[in-house]
N, C-alpha and C positions, 0 to 999 in steps of 0.2 A: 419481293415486296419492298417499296420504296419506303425508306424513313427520313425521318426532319433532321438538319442537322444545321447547325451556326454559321454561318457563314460575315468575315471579315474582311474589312476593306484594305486593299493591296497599298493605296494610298496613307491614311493615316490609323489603319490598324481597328475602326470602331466596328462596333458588331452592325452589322449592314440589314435591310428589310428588307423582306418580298414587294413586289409591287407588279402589278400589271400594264405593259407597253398596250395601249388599247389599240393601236394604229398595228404593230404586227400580231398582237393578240399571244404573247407569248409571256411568260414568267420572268422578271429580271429583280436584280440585287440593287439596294439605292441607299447609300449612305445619308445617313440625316446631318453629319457632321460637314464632310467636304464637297459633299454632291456629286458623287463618283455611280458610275450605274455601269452594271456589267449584266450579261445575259446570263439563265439559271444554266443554260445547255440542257445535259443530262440531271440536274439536282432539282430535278422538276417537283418535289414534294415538300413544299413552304411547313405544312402543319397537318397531320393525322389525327383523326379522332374517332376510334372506332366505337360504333354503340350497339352493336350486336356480340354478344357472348352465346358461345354455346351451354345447353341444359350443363351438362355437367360440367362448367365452368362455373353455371350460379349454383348447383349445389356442393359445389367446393366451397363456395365460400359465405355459407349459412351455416353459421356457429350454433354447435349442438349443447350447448348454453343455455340458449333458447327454450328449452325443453322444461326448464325451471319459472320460466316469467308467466305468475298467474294470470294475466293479463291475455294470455293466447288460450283461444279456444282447446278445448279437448275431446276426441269423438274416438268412435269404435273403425278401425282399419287395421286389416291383415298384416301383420309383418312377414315378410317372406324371407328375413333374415334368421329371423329366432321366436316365429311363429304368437309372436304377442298378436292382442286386438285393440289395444288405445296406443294413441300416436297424439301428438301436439300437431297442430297444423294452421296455415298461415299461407298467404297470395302473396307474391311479387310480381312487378311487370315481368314480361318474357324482354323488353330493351326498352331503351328510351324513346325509340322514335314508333314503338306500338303501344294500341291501347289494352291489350289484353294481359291476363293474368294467369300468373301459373300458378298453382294448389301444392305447395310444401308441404310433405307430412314428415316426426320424425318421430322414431318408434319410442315408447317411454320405457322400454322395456330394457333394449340393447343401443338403443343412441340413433340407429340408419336411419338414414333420409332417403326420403323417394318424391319423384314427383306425380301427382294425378290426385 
């Protein structure tokens, strides 16, 4: 997996910018100070920005906190941890570049989160 990394100018040392050669249609380096431009070669990844997480990436990181804010709905759901029937629950997107929502529950019983 390629990552971003800084890239400085051999000439006077400034932090250098992505830019695109539209004529070879390839990635290059372009000092705003001295005007110095080099090719990316292999450092072809200017800027990552990933927006897909996996499920259990976003219930890693839904704080069982939550569980306390009268503010969230409360209904009857099975715990298949520790067999309670009320859960706290609450929609997040599935990422940012979709429109749909996933259904968070977390047990009020023993803390676990599930999704559905």
């Amino acid at each position: 997996m390629a990552s971003s990394t800084m890239t400085f100018c051999c000439t006077c040392d400034s932090l250098m910018s992505p830019m695109e050669d539209r004529e070879k249609q390839q990635l290059m380096y372009f000092c705003t100070l001295c005007g110095h431009k080099e090719e990316a070669g292999d450092r072809t990844c200017a800027y990552r920005h990933s927006l897909v997480a996996a499920a259990q990436d976003m219930l890693a990181k839904v704080k069982t906190d939550m569980l306390h804010d009268a503010a969230l709905q409360r209904g009857k759901a099975h715990c298949s941890t520790c067999g309670n029937n009320e859960s706290v629950f609450f929609q997040i997107p599935t990422s940012a570049a979709d429109d749909r929502l996933r259904l968070i529950h977390i047990c009020t019983g023993c803390k676990a989160k599930w999704e559905g």
